[in-house]
C-alpha positions as a LaTeX table, in Angstrom:
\begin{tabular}{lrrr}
\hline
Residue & $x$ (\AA) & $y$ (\AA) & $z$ (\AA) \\
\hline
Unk1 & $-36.76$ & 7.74 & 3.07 \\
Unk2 & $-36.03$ & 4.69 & 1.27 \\
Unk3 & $-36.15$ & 1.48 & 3.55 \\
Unk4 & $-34.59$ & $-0.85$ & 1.34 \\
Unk5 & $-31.17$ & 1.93 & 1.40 \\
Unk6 & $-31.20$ & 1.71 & 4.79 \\
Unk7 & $-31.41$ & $-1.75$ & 5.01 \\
Unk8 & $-28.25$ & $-2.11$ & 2.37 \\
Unk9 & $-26.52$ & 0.41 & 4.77 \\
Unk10 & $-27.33$ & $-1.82$ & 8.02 \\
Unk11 & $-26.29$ & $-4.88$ & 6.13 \\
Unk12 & $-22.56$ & $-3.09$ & 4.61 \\
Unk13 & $-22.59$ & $-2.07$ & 8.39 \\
Unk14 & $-23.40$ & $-5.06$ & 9.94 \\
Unk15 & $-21.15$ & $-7.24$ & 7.79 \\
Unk16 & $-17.87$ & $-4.87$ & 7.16 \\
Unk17 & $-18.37$ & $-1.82$ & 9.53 \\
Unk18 & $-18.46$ & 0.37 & 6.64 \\
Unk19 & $-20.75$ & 3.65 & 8.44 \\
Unk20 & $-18.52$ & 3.55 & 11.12 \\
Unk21 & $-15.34$ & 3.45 & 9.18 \\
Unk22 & $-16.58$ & 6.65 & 6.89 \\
Unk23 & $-17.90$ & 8.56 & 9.96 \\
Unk24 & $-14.26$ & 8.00 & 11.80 \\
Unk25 & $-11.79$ & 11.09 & 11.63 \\
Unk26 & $-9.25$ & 9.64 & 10.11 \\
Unk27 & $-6.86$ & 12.49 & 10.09 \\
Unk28 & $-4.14$ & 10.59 & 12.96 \\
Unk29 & $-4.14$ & 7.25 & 11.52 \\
Unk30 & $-1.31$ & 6.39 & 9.48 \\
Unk31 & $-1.80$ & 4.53 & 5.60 \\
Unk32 & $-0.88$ & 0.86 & 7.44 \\
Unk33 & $-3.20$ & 1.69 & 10.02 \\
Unk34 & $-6.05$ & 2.51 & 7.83 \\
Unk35 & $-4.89$ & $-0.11$ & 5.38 \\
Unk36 & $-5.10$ & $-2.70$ & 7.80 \\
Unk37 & $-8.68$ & $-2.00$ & 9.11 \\
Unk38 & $-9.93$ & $-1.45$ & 5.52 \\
Unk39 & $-8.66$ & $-4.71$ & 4.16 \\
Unk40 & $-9.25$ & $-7.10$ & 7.20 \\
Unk41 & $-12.98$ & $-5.55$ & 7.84 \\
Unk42 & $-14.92$ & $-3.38$ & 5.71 \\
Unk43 & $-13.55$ & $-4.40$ & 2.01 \\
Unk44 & $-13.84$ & $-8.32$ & 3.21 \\
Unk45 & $-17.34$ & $-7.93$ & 4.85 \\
Unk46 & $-18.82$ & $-5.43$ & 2.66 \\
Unk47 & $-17.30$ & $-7.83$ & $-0.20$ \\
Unk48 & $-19.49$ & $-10.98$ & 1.63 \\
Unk49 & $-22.50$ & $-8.32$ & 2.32 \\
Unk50 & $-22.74$ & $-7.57$ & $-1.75$ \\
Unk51 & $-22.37$ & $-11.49$ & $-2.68$ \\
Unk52 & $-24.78$ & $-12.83$ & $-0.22$ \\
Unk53 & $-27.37$ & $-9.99$ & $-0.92$ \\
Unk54 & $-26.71$ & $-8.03$ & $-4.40$ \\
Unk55 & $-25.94$ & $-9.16$ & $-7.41$ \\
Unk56 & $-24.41$ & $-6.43$ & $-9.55$ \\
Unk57 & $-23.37$ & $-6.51$ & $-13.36$ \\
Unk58 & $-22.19$ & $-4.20$ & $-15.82$ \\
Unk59 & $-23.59$ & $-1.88$ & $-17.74$ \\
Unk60 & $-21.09$ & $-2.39$ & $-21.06$ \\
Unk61 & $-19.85$ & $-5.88$ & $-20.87$ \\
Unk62 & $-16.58$ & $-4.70$ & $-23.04$ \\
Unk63 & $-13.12$ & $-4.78$ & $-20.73$ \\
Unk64 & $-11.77$ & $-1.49$ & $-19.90$ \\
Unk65 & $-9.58$ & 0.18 & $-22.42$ \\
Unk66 & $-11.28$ & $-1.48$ & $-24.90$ \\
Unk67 & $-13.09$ & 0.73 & $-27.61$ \\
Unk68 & $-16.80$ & 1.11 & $-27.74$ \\
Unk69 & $-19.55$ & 2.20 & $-29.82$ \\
Unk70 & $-22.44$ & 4.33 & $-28.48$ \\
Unk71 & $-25.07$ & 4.30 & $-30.97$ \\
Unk72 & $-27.79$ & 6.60 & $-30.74$ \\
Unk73 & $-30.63$ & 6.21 & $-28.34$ \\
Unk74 & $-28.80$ & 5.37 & $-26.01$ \\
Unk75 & $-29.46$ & 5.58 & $-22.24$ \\
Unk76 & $-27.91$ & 8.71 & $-20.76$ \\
Unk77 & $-28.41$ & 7.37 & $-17.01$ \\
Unk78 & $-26.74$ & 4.45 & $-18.24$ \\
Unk79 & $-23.67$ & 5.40 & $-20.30$ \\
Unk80 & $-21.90$ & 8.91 & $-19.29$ \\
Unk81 & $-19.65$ & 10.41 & $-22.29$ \\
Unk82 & $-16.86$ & 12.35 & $-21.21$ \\
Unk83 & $-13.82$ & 14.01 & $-23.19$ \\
Unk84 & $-14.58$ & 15.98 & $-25.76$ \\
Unk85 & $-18.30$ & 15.19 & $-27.20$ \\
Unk86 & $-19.28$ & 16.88 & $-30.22$ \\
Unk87 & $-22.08$ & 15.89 & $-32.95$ \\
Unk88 & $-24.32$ & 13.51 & $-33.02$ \\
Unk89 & $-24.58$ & 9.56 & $-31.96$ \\
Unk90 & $-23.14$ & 6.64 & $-32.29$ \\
Unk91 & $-20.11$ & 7.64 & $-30.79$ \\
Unk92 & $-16.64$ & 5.75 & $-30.65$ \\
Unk93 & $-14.43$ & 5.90 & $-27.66$ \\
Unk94 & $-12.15$ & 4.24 & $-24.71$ \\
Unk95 & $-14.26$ & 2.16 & $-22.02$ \\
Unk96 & $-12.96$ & 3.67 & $-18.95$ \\
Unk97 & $-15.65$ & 2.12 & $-16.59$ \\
Unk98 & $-18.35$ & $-0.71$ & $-17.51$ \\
Unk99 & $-20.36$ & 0.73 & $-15.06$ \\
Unk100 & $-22.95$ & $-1.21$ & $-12.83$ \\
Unk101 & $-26.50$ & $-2.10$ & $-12.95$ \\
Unk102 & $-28.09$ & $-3.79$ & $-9.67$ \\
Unk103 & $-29.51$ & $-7.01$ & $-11.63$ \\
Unk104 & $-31.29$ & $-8.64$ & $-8.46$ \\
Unk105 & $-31.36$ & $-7.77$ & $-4.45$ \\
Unk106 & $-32.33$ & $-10.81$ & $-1.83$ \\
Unk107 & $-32.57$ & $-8.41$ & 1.22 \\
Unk108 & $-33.91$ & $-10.05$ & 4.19 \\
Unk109 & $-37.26$ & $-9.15$ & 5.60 \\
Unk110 & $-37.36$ & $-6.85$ & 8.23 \\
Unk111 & $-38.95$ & $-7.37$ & 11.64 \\
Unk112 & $-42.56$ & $-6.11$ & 11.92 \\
Unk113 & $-42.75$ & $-2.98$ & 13.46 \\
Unk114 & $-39.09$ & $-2.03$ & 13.58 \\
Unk115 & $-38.10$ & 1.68 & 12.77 \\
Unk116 & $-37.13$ & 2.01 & 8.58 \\
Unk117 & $-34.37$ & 4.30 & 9.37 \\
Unk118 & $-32.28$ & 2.90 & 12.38 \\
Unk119 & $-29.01$ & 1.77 & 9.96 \\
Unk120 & $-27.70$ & 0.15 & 13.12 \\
Unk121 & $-28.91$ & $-0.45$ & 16.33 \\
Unk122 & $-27.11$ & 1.34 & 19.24 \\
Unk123 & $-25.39$ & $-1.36$ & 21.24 \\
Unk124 & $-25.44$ & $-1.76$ & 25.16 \\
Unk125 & $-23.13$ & $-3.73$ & 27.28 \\
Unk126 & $-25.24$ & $-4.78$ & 30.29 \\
Unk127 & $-21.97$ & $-5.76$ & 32.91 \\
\hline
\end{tabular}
């Protein structure tokens, strides 16, 4: 298990309640409803989680829409071709995602001796 993904988890649950909104049956709720709690909580603290902690960047720096050029060489776990691929490299086609690449992480330190794969502590309400 990979601490430092738990520790993104605990933060993007800490800061926008974003395990406990994907592990919630939402089958009752209605769009407003879900809308609501998705826009006022998990998009605006997960948002505030990535900027304090992660800071992301694309992989093609071209807009989407825009065409490209993928010359040969290039990294496959980087840039995914889809439609219709045939021959060789450098390929020409529509951006349809930059993609992103995790350029730096500042994760805070985690207490000594705490367990690597509690995502969130269980919380009790002592009356």
């Amino acid at each position: 298990m990979d601490p430092a993904a738990v520790q993104v988890l605990g933060l993007l649950q800490r800061e926008g309640r974003l395990v406990d909104f994907l592990q919630e049956d939402l089958e009752g709720a209605s769009d407003a409803q879900v809308g609501a709690v998705v826009r006022t909580t998990v998009y605006e603290g997960c948002r505030r989680a990535f900027k304090e902690y992660l800071e992301l960047v694309p992989v093609l720096a071209s807009g989407e829409g825009e065409t490209v050029t993928v010359e040969s060489g290039f990294d496959a776990s980087a840039i995914r071709l889809i439609g219709r691929v045939e021959g060789d490299p450098p390929f020409q086609g529509i951006l349809r995602h930059p993609g992103w690449r995790l350029k730096t992480a500042r994760l805070p330190v985690c207490p000594e001796g705490s367990d690597p794969s509690v995502v969130s502590p269980a919380e009790v309400e002592i009356p």
